[in-house]
C-alpha positions as CSV (number, residue, x, y, z in Angstrom):
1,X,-44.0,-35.1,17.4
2,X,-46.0,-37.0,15.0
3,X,-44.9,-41.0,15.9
4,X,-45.7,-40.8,19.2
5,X,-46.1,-45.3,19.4
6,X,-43.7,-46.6,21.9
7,X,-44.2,-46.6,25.7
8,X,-41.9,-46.4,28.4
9,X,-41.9,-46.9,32.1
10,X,-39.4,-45.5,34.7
11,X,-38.8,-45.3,38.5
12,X,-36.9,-42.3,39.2
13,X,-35.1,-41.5,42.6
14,X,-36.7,-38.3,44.3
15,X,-33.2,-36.3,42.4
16,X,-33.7,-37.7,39.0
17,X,-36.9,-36.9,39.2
18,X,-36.3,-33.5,40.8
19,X,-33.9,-32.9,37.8
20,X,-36.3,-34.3,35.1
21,X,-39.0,-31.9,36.4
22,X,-36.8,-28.5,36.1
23,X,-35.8,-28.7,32.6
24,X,-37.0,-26.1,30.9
25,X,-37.0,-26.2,27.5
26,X,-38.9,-25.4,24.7
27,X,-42.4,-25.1,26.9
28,X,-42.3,-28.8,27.9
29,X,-44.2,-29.4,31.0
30,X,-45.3,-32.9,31.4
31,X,-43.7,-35.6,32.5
32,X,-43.4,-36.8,28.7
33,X,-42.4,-33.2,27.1
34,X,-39.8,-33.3,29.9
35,X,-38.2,-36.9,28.6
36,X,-38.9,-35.8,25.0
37,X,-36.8,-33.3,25.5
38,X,-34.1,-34.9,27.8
39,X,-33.5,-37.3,24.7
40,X,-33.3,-34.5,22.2
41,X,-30.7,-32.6,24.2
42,X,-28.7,-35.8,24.4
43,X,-29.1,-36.1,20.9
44,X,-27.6,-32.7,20.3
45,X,-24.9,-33.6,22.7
46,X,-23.5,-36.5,20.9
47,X,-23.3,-34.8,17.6
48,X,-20.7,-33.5,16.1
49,X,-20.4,-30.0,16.1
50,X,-18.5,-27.4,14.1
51,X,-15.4,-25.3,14.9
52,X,-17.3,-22.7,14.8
53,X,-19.8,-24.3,17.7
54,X,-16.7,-25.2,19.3
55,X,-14.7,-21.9,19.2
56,X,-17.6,-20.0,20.5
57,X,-18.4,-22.5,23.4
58,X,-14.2,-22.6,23.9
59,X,-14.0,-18.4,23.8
60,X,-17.1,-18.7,26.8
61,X,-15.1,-20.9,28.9
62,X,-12.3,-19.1,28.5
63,X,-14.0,-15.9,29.6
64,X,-15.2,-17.0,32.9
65,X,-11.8,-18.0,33.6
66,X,-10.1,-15.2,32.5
67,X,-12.3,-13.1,34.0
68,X,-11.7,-15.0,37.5
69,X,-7.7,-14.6,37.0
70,X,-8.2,-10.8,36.0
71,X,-9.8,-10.5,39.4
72,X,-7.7,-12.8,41.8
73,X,-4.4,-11.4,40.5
74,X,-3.1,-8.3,41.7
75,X,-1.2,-7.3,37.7
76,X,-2.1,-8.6,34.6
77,X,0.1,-10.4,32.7
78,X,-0.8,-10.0,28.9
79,X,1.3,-13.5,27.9
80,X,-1.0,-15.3,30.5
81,X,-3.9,-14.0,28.3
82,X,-2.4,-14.7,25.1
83,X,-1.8,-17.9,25.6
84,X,-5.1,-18.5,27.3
85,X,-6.7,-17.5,24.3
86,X,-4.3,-19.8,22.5
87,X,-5.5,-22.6,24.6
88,X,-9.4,-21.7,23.5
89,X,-8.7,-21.8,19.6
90,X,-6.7,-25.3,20.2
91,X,-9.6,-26.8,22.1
92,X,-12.1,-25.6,19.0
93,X,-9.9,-27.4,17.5
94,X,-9.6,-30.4,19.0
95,X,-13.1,-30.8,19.0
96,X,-13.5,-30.5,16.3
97,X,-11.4,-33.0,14.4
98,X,-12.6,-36.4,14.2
99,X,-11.6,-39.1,16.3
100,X,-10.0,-41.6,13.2
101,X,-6.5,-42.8,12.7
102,X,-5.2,-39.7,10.8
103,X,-6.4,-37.6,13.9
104,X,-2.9,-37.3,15.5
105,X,-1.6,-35.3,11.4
106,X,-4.8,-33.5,11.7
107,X,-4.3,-31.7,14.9
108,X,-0.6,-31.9,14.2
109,X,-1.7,-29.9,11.1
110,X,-4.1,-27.8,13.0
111,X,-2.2,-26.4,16.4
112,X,1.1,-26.1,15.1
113,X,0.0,-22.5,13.6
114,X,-1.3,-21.6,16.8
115,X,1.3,-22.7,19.2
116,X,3.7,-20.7,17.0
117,X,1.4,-17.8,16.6
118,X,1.3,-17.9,20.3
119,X,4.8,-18.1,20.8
120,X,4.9,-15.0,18.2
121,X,3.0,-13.6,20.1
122,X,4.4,-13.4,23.8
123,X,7.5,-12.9,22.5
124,X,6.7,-9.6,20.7
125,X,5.9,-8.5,24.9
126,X,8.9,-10.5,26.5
127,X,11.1,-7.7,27.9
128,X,13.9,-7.0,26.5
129,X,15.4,-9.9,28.1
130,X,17.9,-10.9,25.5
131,X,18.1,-14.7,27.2
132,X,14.6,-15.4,27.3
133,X,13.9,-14.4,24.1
134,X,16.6,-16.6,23.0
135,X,15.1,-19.7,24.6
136,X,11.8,-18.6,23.0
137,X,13.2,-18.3,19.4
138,X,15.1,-21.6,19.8
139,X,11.8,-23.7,20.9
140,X,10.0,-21.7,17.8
141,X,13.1,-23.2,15.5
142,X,13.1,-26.6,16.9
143,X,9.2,-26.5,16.8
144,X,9.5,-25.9,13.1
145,X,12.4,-28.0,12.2
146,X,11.2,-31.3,13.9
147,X,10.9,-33.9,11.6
């Protein structure tokens, strides 16, 4: 870092300071290196990021907790998995779309597809319970017809 011209002074509690001292990232390991980098991960932690960024991060999350339901449940359900998955792609999404006042058309625009394809979906493995897949097709219809 080449403009290196503006001094700073802290007092740190014993856990901040702890904290500050284990980061490890990108060979920092004074004191300064440490803050350096502190500030540039908050930098790329306010910015926005992409859906792709997003979905990745999302698909991760969705992992560990799929993975822990897989192993506390006794059968798997594949709707349960469907529509976690569903819930990853809509929080890429969601992410991902900027904060204005067209946002509530935007994700209007971008999880309708996937609540349907997720309805779709877990209705393709619905038994052949006649009534249920009744219900389904009707909340798919009024989903689509909404005005």
């Amino acid at each position: 870092m080449l403009n290196k011209n503006h001094s700073i002074s802290v007092r740190l509690s014993s856990d901040d300071y702890d904290f500050l001292m284990a980061i490890d990232q990108n060979g920092a390991v004074t004191q300064s290196e440490k803050v350096r980098e502190l500030i540039t991960m908050a930098k790329a932690s306010s910015q926005p990021t992409s859906f792709l960024q997003n979905y990745v991060q999302s698909q991760a999350a969705m992992a560990e907790l799929k993975g822990n339901y897989i192993e506390a449940s006794d059968t798997r359900v594949p709707s349960v998995e469907i529509i976690l998955d569903c819930i990853a792609e809509a929080m890429a999404h969601i992410e991902s779309t900027a904060m204005d006042h067209h946002v509530g058309t935007q994700l209007e625009a971008k999880l309708m597809p996937i609540v349907l394809k997720c309805a779709l979906e877990v209705s393709a493995l619905t038994p052949a319970n006649l009534e249920t897949k009744q219900q389904l097709k009707k909340h798919v219809i009024n989903l689509v017809d909404k005005d």
